[in-house]
LOTI-978261 format. One record per residue: residue in one letter; residue number from 1; y, z negated, x negated of N, C-alpha, C in turn. Coordinates in nm, 2 decimals. Atoms other than C-alpha are relative to their C-alpha. Layout:
<pts>
A / NUM / Y / Z / X / Y / Z / X / Y / Z / X
...
</pts>
This chain:
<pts>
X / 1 / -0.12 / 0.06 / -0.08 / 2.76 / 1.99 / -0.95 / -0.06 / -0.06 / 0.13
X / 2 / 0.03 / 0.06 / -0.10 / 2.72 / 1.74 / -0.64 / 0.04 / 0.09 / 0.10
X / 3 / -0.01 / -0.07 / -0.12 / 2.66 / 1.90 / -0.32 / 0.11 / -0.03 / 0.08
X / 4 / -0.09 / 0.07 / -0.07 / 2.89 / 1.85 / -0.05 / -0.06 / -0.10 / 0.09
X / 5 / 0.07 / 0.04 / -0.10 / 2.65 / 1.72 / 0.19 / -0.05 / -0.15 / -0.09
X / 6 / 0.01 / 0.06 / 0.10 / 2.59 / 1.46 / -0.13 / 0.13 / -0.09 / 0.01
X / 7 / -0.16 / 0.05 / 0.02 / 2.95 / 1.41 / -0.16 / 0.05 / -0.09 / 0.14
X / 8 / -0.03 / 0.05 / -0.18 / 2.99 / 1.29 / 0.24 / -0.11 / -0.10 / -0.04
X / 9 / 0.13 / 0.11 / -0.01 / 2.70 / 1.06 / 0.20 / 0.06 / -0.12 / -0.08
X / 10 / -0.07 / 0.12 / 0.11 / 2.83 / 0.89 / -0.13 / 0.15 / -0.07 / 0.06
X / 11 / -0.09 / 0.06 / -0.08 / 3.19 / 0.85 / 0.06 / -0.06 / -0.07 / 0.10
X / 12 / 0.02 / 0.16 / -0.08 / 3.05 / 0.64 / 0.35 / -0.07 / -0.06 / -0.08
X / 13 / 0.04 / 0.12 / 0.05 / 2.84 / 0.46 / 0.15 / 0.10 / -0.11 / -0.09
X / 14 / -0.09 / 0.09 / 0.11 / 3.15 / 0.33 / -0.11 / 0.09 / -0.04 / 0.16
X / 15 / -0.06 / 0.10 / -0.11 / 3.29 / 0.26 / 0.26 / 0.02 / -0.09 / 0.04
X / 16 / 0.05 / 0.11 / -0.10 / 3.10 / 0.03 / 0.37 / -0.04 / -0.11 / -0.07
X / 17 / 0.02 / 0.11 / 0.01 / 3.15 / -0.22 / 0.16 / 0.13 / -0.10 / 0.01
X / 18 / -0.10 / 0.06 / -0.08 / 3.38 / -0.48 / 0.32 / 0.06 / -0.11 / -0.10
X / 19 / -0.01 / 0.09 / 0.10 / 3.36 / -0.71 / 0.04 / -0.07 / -0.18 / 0.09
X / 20 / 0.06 / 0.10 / -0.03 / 3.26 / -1.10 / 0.11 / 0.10 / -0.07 / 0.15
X / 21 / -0.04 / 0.09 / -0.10 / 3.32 / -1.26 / 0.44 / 0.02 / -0.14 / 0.04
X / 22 / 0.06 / 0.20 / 0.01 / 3.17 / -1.63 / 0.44 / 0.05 / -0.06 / -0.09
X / 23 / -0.07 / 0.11 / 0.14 / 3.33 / -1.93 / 0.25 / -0.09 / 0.04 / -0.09
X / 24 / 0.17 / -0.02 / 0.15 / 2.98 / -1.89 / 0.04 / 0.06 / 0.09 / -0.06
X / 25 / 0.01 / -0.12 / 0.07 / 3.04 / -1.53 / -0.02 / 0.11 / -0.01 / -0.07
X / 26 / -0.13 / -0.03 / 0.09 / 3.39 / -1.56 / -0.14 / -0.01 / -0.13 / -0.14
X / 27 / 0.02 / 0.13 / 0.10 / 3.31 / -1.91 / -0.36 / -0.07 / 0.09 / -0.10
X / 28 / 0.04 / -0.09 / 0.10 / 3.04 / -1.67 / -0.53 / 0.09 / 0.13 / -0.04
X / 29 / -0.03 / -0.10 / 0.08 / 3.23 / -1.40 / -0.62 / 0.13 / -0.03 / -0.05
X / 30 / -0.06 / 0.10 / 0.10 / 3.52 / -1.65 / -0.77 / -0.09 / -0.03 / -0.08
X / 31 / 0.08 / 0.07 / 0.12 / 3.21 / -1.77 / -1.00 / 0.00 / 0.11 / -0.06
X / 32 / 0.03 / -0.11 / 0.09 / 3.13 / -1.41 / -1.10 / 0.11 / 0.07 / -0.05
X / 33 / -0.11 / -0.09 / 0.08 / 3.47 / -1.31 / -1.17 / 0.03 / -0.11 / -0.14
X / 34 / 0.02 / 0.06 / 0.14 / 3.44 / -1.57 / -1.47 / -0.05 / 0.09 / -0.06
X / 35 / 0.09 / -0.07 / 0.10 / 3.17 / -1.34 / -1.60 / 0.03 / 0.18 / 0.01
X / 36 / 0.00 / -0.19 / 0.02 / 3.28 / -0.99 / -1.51 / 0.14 / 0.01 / 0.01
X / 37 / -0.12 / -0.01 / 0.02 / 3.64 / -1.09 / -1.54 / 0.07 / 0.15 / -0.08
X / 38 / -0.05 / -0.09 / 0.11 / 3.67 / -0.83 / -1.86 / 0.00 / 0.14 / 0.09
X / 39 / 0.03 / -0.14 / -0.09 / 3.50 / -0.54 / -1.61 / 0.11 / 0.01 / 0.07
X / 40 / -0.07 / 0.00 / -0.08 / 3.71 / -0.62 / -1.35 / 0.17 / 0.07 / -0.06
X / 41 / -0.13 / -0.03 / 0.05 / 4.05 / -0.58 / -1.52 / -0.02 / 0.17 / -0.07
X / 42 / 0.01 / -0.15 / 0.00 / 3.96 / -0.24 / -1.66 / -0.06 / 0.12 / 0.12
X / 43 / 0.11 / -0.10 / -0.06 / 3.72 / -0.08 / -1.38 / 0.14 / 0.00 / 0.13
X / 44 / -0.10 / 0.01 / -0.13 / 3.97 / -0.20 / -1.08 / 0.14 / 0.05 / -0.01
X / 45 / -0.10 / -0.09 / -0.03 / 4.28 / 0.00 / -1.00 / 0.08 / -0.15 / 0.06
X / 46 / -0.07 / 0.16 / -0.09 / 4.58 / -0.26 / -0.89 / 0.03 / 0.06 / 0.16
X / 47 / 0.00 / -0.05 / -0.15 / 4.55 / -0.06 / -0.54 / -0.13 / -0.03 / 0.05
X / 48 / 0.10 / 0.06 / -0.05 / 4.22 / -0.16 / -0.50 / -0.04 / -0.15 / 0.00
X / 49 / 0.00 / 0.16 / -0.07 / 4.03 / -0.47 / -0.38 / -0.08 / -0.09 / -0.13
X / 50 / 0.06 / 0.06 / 0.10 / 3.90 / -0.68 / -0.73 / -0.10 / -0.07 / 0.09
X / 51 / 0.09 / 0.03 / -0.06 / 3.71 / -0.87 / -0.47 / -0.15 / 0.07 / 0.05
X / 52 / 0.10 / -0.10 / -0.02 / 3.49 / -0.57 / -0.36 / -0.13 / 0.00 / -0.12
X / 53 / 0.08 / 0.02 / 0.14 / 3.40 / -0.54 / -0.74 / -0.10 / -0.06 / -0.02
X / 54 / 0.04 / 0.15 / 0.01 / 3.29 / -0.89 / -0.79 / -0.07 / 0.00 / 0.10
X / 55 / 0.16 / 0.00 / -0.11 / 3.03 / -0.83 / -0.47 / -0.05 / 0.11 / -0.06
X / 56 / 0.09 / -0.10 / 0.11 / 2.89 / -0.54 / -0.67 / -0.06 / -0.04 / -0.04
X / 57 / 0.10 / 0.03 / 0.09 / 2.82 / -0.69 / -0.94 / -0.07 / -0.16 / 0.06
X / 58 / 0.12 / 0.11 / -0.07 / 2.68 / -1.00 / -0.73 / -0.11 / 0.07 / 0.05
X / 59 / 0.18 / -0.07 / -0.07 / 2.42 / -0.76 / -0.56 / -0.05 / 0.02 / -0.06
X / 60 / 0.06 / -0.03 / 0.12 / 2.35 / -0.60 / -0.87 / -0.09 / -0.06 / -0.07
X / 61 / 0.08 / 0.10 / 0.06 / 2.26 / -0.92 / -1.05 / -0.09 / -0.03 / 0.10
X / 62 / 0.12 / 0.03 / -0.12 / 2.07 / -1.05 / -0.73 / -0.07 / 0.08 / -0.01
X / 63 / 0.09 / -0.10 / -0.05 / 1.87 / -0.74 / -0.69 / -0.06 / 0.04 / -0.16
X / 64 / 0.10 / -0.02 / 0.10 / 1.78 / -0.71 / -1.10 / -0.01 / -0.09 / -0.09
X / 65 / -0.03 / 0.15 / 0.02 / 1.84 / -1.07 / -1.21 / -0.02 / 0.05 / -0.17
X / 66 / 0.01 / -0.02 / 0.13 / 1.94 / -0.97 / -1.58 / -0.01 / -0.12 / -0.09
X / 67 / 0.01 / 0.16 / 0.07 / 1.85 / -1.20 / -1.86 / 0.04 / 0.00 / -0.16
X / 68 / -0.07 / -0.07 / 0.20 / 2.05 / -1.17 / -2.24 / 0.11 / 0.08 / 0.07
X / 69 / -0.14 / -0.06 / -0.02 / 2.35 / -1.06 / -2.28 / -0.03 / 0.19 / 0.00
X / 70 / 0.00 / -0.15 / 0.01 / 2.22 / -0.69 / -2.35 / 0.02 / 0.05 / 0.15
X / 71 / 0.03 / 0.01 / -0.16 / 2.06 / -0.71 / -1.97 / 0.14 / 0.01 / 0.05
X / 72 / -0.15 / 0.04 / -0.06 / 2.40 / -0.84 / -1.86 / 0.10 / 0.12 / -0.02
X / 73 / -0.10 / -0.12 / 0.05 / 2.63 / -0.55 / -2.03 / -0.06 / 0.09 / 0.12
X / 74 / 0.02 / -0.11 / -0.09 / 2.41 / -0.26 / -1.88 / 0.03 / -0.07 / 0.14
X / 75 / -0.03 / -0.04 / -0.13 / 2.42 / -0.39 / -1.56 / 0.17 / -0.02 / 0.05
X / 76 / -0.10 / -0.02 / 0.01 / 2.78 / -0.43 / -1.60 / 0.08 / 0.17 / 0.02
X / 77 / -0.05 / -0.16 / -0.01 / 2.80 / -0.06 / -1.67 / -0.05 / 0.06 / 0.11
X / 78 / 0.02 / -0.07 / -0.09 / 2.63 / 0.02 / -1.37 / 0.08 / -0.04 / 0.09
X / 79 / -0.08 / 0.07 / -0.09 / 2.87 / -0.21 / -1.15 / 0.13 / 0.15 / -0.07
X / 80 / -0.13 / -0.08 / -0.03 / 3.17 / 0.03 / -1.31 / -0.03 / 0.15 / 0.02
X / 81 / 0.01 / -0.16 / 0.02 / 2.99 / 0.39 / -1.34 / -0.04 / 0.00 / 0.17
X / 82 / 0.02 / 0.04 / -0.17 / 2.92 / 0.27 / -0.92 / 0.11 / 0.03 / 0.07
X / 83 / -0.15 / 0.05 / -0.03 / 3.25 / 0.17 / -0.91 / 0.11 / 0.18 / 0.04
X / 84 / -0.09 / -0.10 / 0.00 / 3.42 / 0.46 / -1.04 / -0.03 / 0.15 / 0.09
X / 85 / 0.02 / -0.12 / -0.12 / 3.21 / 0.73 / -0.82 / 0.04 / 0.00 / 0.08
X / 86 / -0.02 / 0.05 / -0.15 / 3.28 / 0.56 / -0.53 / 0.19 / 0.03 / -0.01
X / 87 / -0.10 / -0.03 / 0.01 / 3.63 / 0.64 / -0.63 / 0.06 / 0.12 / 0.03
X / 88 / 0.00 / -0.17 / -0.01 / 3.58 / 1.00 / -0.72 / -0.01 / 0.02 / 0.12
X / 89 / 0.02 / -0.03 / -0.15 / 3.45 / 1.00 / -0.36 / 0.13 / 0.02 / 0.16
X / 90 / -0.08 / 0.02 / -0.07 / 3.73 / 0.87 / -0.20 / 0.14 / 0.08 / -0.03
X / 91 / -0.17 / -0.12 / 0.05 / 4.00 / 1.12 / -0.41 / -0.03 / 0.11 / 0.07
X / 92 / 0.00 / -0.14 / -0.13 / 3.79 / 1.40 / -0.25 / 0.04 / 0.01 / 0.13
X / 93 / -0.03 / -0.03 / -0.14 / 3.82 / 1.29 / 0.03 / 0.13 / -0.03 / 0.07
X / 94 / -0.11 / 0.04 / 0.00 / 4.15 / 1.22 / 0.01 / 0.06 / 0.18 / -0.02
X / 95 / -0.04 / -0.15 / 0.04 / 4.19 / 1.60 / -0.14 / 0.00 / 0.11 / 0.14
X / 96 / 0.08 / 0.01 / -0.19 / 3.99 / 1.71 / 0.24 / 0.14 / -0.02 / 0.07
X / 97 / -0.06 / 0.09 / -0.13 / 4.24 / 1.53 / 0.41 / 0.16 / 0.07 / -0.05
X / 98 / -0.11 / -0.10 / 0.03 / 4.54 / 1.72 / 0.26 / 0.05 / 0.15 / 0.05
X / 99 / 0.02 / -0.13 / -0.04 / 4.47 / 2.07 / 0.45 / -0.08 / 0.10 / -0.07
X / 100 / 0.05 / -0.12 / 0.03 / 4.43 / 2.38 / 0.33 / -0.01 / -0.03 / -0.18
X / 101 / 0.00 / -0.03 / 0.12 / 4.28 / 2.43 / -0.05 / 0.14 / 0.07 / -0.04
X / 102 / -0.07 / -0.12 / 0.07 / 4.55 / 2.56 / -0.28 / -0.11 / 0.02 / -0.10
X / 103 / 0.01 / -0.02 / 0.14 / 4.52 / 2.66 / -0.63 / -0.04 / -0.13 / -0.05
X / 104 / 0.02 / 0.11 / 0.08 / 4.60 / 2.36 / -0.77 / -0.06 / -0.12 / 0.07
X / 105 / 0.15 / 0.11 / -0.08 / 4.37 / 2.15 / -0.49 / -0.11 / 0.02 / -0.09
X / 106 / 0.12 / -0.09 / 0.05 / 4.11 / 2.37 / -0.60 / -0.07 / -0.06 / -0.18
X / 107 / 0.01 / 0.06 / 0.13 / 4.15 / 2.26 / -0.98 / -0.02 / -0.17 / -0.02
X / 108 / -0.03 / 0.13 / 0.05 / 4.21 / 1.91 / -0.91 / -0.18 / -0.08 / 0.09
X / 109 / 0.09 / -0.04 / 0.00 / 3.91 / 1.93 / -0.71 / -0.16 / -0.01 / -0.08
X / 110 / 0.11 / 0.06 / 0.07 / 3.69 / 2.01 / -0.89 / 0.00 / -0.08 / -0.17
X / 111 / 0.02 / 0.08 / 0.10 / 3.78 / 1.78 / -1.19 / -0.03 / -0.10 / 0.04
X / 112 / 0.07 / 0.10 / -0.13 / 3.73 / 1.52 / -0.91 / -0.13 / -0.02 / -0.04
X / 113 / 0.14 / -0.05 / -0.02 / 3.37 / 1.65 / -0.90 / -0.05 / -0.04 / -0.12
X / 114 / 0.05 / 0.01 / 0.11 / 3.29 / 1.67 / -1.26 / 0.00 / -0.18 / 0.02
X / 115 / 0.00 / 0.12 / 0.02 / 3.42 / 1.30 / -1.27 / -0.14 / -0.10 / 0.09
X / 116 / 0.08 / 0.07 / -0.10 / 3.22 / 1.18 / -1.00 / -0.18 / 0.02 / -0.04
X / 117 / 0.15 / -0.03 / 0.03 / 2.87 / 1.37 / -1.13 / -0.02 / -0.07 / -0.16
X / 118 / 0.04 / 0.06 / 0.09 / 2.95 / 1.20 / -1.49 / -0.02 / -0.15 / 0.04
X / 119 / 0.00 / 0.13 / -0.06 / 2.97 / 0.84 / -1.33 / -0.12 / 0.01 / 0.06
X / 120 / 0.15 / 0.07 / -0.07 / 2.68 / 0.87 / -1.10 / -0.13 / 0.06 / -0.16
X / 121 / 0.12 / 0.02 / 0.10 / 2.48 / 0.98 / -1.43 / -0.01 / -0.14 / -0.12
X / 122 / -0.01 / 0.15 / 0.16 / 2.62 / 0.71 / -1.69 / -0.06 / -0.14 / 0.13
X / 123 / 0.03 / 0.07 / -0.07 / 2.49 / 0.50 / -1.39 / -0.16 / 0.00 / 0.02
X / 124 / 0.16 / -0.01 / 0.02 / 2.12 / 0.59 / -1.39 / -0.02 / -0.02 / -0.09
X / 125 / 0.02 / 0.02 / 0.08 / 2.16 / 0.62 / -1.71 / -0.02 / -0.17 / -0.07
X / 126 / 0.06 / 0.14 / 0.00 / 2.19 / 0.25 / -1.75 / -0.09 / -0.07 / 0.04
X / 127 / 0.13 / 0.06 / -0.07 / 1.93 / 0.19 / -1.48 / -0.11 / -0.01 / -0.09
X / 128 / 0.10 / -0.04 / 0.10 / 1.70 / 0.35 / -1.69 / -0.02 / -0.09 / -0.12
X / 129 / 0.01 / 0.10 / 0.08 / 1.77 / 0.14 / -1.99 / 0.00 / -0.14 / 0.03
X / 130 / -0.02 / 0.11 / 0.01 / 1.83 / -0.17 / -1.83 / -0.19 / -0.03 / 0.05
X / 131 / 0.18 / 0.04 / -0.05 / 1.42 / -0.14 / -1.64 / -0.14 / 0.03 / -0.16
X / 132 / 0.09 / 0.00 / 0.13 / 1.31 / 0.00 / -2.04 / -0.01 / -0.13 / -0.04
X / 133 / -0.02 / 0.14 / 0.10 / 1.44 / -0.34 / -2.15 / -0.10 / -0.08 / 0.12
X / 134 / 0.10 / 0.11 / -0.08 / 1.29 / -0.55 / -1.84 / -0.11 / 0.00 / -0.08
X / 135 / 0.14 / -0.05 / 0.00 / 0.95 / -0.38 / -1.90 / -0.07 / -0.07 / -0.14
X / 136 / 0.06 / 0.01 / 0.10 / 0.94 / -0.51 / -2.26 / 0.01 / -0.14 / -0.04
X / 137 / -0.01 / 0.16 / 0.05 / 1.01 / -0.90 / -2.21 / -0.15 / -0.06 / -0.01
X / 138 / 0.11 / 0.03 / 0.00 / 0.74 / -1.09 / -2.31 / -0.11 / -0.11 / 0.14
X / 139 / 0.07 / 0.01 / -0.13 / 0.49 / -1.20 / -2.03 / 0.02 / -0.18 / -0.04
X / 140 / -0.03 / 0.08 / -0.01 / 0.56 / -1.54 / -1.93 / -0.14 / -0.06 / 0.02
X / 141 / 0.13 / 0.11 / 0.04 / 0.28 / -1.85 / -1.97 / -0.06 / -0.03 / 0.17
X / 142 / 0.06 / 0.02 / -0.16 / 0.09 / -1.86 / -1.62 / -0.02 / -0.16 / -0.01
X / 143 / 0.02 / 0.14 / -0.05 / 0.10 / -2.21 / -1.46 / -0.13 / -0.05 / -0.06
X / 144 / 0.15 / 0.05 / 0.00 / -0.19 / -2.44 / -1.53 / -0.02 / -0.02 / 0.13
X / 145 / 0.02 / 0.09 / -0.16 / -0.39 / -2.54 / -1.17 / -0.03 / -0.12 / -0.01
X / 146 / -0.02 / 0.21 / -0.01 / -0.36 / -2.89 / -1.07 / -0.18 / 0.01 / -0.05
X / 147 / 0.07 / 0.04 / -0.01 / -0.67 / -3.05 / -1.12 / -0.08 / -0.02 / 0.13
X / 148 / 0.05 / -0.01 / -0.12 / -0.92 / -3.04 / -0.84 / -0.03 / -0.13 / 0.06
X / 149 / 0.00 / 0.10 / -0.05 / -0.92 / -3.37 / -0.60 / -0.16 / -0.03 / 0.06
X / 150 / 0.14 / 0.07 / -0.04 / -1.26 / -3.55 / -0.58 / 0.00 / -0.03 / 0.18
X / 151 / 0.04 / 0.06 / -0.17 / -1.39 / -3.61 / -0.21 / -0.08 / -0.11 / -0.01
X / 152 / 0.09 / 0.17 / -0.01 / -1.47 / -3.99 / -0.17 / -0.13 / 0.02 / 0.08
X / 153 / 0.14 / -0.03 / -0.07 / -1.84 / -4.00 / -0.06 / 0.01 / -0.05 / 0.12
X / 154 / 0.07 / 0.09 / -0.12 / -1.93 / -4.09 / 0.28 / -0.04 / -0.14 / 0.02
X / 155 / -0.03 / 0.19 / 0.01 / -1.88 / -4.47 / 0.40 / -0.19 / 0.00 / 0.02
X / 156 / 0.12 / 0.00 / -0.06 / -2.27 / -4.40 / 0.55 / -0.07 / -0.06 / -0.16
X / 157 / 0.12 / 0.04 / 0.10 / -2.42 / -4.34 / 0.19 / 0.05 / -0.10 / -0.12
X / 158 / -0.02 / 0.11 / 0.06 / -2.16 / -4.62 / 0.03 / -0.10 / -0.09 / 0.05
X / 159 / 0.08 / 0.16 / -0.05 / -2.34 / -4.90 / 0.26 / -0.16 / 0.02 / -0.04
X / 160 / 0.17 / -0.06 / 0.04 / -2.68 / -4.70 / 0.17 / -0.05 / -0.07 / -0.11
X / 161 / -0.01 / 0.05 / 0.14 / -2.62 / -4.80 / -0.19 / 0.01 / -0.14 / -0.05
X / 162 / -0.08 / 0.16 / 0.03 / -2.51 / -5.12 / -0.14 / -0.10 / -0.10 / 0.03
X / 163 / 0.08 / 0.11 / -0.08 / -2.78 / -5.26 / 0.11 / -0.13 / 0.10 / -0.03
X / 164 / 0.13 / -0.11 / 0.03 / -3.13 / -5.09 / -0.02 / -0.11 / 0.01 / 0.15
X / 165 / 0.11 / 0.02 / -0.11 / -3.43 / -5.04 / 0.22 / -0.10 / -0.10 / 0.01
X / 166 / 0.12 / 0.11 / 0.04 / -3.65 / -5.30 / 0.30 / -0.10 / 0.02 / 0.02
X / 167 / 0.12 / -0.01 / 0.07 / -3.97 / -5.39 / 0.22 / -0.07 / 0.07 / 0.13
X / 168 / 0.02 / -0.01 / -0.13 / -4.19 / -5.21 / 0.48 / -0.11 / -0.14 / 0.03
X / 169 / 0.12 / 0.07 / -0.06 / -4.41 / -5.41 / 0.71 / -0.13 / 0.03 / 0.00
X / 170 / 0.16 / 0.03 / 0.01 / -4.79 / -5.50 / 0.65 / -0.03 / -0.01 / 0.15
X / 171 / 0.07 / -0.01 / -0.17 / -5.02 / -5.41 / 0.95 / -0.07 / -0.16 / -0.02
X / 172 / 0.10 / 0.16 / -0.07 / -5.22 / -5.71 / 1.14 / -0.07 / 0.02 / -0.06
X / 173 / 0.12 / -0.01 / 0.03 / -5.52 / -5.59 / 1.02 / 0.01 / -0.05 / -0.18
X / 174 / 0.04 / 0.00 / 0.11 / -5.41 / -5.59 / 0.64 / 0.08 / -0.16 / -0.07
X / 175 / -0.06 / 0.07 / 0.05 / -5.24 / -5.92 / 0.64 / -0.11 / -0.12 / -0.05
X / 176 / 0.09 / 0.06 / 0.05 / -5.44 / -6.18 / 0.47 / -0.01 / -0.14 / 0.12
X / 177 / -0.01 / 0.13 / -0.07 / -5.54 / -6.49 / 0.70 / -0.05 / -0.11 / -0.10
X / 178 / -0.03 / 0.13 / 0.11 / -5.45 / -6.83 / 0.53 / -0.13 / -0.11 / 0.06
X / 179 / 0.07 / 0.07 / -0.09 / -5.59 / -7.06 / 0.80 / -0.09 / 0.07 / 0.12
X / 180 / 0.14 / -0.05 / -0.10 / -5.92 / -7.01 / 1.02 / 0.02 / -0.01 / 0.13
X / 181 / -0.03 / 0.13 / -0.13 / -5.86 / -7.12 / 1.38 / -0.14 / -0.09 / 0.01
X / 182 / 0.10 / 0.10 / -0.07 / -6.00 / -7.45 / 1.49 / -0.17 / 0.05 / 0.05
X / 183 / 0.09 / -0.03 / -0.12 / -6.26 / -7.33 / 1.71 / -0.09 / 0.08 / -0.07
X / 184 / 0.09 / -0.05 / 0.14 / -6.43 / -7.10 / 1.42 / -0.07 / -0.05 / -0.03
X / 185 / 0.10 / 0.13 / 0.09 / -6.46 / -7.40 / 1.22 / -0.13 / -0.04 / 0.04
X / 186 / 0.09 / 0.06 / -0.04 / -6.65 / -7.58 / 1.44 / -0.11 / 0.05 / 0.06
X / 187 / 0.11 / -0.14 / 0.02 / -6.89 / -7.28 / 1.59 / -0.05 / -0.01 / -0.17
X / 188 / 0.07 / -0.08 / 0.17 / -6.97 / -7.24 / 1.22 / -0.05 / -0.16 / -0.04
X / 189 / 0.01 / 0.09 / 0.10 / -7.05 / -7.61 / 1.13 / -0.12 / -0.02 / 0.05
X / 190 / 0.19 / 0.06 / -0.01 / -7.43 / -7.75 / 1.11 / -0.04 / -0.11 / 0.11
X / 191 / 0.00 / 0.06 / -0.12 / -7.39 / -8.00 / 1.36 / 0.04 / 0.01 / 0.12
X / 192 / 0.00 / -0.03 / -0.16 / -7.33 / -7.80 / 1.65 / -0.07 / 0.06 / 0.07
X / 193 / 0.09 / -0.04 / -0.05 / -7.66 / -7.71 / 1.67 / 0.02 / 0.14 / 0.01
X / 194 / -0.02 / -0.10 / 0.00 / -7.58 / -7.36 / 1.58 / -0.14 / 0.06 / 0.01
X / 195 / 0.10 / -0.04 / 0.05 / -7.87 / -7.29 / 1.39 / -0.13 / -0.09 / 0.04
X / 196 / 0.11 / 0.04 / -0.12 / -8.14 / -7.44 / 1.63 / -0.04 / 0.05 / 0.04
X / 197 / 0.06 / -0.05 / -0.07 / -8.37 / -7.29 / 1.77 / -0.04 / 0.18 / -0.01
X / 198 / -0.03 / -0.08 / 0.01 / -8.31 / -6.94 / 1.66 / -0.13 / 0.05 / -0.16
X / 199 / 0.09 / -0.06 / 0.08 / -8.63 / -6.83 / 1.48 / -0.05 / -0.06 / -0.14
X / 200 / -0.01 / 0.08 / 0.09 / -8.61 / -7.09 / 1.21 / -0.10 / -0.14 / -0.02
X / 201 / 0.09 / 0.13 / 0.03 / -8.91 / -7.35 / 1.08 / 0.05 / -0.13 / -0.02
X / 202 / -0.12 / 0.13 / 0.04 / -8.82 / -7.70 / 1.08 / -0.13 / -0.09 / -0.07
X / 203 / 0.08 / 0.09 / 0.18 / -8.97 / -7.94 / 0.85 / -0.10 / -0.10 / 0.16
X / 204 / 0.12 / 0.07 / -0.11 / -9.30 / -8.10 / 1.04 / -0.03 / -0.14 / 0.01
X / 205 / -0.02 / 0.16 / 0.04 / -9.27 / -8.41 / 0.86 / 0.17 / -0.09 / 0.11
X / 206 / -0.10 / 0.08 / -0.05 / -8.89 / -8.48 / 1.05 / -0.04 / -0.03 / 0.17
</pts>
């Protein structure tokens, strides 16, 4: 059986939900009462707020984004086995708020109680099945990665390619001389009396 210290915790929590405030929030929970319409008409009491509901099952779906209709049902049943504790909570404490236990408090009570500990289990109990079912969808196809983007070469070793090295330069020494200078020539020629006098016999007869 739920504790009492249990039982006080679970009432403020089914308190504190105010239902949707924001144009948004209320536009979505118009959309979802298309799909949990059927819940709604059985789970909700005509003293309570159908809007409330319909943010349930919006958090619900947000928070375990069901996928197939199986998915979809269980978390349905968690939105009403939620629902209806949050109920039981609120009769206890409705019972509380009456005075003194009688007898027939006492009995009504604890059928209250029972109700309230079968709801918060048919509530896990779907948790449980609805994360068996996640667990067994098949693993989705990982992205391919882009293609990796080439880096254009450097403008330096484009013009490198473009304009080659030139030829190197031949030293002074190894360049060939075409023409002699003047002044060589004529030193070197036989009529400048080079070769005169210079240890050389000359014909006795000239």
């Amino acid at each position: 059986m739920t504790s009492i210290k249990q039982t006080e915790a679970n009432r403020r929590n089914a308190q504190k939900s105010t239902g949707p405030r924001t144009p948004e929030g209320k536009a979505a929970v118009r959309l979802n009462a298309l799909r949990h319409g059927l819940c709604a008409r059985t789970a909700v009491l005509p003293a309570e707020n159908a809007e409330e509901f319909e943010q349930l099952c919006a958090d619900l779906e947000t928070e375990w984004q069901p996928q197939g209709r199986t998915e979809q049902y269980l978390l349905e049943q968690m939105a009403v086995s939620q629902w209806k504790a949050a109920r039981a909570c609120n009769m206890e404490y409705n019972i509380y708020d009456q005075g003194s236990l009688t007898e027939s408090r006492m009995r009504t009570l604890e059928y209250v109680l029972k109700q309230q500990t079968r709801w918060e289990r048919a509530y896990f109990k779907a948790l449980r099945e609805l994360q068996a079912l996640q667990k067994s969808r098949p693993p989705q196809p990982e992205p391919l990665d882009p293609p990796e983007d080439t880096e254009p070469e450097p403008a330096s070793k484009t013009s490198e390619q473009s304009h080659p090295d030139p030829q190197p330069k031949q030293n002074e020494s190894d360049a060939p001389i075409l023409n002699p200078p003047a002044e060589a020539v004529q030193e070197a020629s036989p009529s400048s009396g080079l070769f005169q006098g210079q240890g050389m016999d000359t014909d006795p007869t000239s």
